[in-house]
C-alpha positions as CSV (number, residue, x, y, z in Angstrom):
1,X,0.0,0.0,0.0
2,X,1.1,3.5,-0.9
3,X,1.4,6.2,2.0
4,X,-2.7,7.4,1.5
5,X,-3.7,3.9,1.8
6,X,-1.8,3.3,5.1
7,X,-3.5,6.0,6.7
8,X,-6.8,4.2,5.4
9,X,-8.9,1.6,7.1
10,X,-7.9,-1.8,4.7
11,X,-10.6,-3.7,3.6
12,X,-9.4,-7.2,2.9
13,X,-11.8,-8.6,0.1
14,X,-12.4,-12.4,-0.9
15,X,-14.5,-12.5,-4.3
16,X,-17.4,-15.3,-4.8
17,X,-16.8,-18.5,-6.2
18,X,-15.9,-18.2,-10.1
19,X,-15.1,-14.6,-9.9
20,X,-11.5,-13.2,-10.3
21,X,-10.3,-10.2,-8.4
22,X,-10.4,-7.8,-11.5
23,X,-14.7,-7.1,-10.7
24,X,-13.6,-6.0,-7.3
25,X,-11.1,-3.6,-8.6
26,X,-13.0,-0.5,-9.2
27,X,-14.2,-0.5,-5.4
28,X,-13.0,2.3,-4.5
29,X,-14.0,4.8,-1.1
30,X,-12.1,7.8,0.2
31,X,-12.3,6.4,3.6
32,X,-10.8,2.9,3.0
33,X,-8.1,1.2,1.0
34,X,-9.3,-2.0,-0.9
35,X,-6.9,-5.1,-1.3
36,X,-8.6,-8.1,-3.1
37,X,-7.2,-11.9,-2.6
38,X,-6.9,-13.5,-6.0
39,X,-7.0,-17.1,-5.4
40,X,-4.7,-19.8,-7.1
41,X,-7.0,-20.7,-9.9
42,X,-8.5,-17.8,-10.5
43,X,-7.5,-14.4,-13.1
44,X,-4.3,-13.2,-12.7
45,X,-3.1,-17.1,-11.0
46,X,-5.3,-19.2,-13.1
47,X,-1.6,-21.1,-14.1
48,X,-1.5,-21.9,-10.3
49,X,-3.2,-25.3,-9.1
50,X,-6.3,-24.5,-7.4
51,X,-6.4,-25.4,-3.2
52,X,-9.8,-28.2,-2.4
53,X,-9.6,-28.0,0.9
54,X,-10.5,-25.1,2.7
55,X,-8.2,-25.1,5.8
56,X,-5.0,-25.9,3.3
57,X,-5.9,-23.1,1.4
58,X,-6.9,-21.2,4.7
59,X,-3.0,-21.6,6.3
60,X,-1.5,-20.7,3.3
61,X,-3.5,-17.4,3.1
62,X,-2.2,-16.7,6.6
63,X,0.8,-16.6,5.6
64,X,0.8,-14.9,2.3
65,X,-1.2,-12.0,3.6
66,X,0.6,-12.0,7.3
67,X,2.2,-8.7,6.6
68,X,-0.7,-7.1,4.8
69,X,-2.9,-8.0,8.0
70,X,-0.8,-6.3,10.1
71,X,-2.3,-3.0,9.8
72,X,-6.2,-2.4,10.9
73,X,-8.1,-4.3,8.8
74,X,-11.8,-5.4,8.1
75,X,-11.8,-9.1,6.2
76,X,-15.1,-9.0,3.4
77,X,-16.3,-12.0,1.7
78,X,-19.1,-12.4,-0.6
79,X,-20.2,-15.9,-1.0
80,X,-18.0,-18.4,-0.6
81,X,-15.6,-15.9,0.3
82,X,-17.6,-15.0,3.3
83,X,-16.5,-18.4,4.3
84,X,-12.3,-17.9,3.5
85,X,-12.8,-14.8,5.3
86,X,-14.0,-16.2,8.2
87,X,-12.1,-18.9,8.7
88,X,-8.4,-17.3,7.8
89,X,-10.3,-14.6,11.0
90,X,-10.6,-17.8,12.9
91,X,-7.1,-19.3,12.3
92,X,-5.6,-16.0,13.5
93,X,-7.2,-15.7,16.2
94,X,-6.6,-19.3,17.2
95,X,-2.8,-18.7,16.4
96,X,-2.7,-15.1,18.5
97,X,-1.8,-13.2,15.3
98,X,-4.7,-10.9,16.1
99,X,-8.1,-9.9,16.0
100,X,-10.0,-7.6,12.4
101,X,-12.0,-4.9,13.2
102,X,-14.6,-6.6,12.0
103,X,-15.6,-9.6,9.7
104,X,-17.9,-8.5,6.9
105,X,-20.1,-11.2,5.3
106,X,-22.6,-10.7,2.2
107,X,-25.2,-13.5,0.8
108,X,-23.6,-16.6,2.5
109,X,-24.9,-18.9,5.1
110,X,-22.9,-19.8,7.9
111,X,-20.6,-22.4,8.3
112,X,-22.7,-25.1,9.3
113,X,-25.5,-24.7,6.8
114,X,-22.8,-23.5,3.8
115,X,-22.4,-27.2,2.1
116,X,-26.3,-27.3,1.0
117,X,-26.2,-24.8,-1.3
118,X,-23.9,-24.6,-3.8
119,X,-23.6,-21.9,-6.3
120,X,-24.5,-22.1,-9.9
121,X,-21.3,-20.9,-11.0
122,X,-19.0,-22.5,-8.7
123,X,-16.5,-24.7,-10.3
124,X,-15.1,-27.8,-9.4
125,X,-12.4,-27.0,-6.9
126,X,-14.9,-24.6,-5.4
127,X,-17.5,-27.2,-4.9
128,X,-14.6,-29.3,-2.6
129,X,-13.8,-26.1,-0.8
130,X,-17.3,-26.0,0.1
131,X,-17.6,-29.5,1.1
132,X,-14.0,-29.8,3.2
133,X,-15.6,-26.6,5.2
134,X,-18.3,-28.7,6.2
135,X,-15.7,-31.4,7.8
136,X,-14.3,-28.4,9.8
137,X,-14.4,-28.1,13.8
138,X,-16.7,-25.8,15.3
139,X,-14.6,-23.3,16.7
140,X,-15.2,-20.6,19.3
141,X,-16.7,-17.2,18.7
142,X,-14.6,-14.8,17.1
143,X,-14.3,-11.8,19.4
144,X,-14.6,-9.4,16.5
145,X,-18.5,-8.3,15.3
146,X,-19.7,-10.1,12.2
147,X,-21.8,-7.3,9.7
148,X,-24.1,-9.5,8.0
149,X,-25.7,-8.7,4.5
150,X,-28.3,-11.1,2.3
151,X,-31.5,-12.4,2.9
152,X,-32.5,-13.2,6.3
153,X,-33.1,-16.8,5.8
154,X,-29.6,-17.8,4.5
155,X,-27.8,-15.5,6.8
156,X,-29.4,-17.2,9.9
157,X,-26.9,-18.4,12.1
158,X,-24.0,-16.2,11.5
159,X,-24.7,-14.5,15.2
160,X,-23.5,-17.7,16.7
161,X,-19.9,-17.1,15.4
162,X,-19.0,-14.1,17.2
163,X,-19.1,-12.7,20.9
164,X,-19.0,-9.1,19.7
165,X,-22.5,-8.8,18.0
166,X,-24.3,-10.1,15.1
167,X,-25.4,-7.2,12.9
168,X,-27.8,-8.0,9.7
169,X,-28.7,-5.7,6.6
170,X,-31.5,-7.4,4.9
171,X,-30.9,-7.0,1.2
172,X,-32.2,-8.9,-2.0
173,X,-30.3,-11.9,-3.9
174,X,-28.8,-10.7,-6.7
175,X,-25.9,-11.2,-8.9
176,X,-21.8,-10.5,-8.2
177,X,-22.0,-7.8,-11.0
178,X,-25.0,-5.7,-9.3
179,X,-24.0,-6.4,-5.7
180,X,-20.8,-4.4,-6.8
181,X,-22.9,-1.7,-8.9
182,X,-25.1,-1.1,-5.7
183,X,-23.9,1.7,-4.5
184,X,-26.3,2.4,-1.8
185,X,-25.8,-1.3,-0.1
186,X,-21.8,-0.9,-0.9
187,X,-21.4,1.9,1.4
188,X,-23.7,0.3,3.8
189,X,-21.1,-2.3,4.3
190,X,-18.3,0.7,4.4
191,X,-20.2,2.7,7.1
192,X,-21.3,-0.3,9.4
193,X,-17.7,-1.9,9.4
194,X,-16.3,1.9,10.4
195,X,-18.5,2.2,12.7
196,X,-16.6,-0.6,14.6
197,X,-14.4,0.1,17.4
198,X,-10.8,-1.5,17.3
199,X,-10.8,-5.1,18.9
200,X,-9.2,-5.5,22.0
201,X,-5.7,-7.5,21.8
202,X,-5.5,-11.2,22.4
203,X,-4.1,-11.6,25.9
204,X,-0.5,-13.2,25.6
205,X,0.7,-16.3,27.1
């Protein structure tokens, strides 16, 4: 990041299954700088082989991104992002490398309900992502607040994954392509993640 994104809030995106990080590109806010995780398989790394299972793909994004997610951050994920973003917010924490501002989450169901419905145009290594995420542990509740958006019945259960508050925007079902072109429910997610006071530290030892 240049020297004006530093003194920005980073927002930490992971794109639906399919999509590349090019359609997230043009997000753009004054009061936040946007980094977007291109998978292996996917746009600029479609040479590199794919990762199936979520938590191998999970430890190495923890480590590739352990410098980025240094600074304050908020992790986004639309789809089956919302799931890579939560669990790389749930291997930090469980590793003490520290705690997001906030996990942001948009037309996905939880963990435990995120296997039965699999997206149209979610390809083959996405599918076993999906499906090695159901095989997952439960884990404790993050200590950072989860800002829900989607449809109420598909966003059910995110509350039970946090002990900082479960906030939910009802919004339609829609597309990747207008989900980015809605302005209005784009700076919804800016304004409620902002809104969010820093975490507190994990204790040490």
């Amino acid at each position: 990041m240049d020297r004006e994104d530093a003194e920005r809030l980073l927002f930490v995106c992971f794109p639906d299954a399919g999509e590349a990080a090019g359609r997230y590109r043009a997000w753009r806010d004054p009061r936040i700088a946007v980094q977007v995780v291109e998978l292996p398989g996917r746009g600029d790394r479609r040479e590199e082989h794919p990762y199936r299972d979520m938590w191998l793909l999970v430890e190495a994004l923890a480590a590739e991104l352990a410098d980025v997610l240094e600074s304050p951050h908020v992790l986004f994920g639309a789809g089956l992002g919302a799931l890579v973003a939560y669990r790389l917010a749930q291997r930090r924490v469980a590793a003490g490398l520290g705690v997001s501002r906030a996990l942001v989450v948009a037309h996905q169901a939880p963990p435990s309900r995120a296997a039965r419905a699999v997206p149209e145009q979610a390809e083959r290594a996405d599918v076993s992502l999906l499906v090695s995420d159901a095989h997952l542990p439960v884990a404790p509740p993050l200590p950072c607040p989860i800002r829900g958006f989607g449809e109420p019945h598909v966003m059910t259960g995110w509350g039970e994954h946090t002990s900082a508050g479960f906030v939910l925007t009802p919004a339609r079902a829609q597309d990747s392509a207008a989900l980015l072109r809605d302005a209005v429910l784009r700076s919804a997610y800016l304004i409620s993640a902002l809104g969010v006071p820093s975490a507190p530290k994990l204790a040490e030892g």
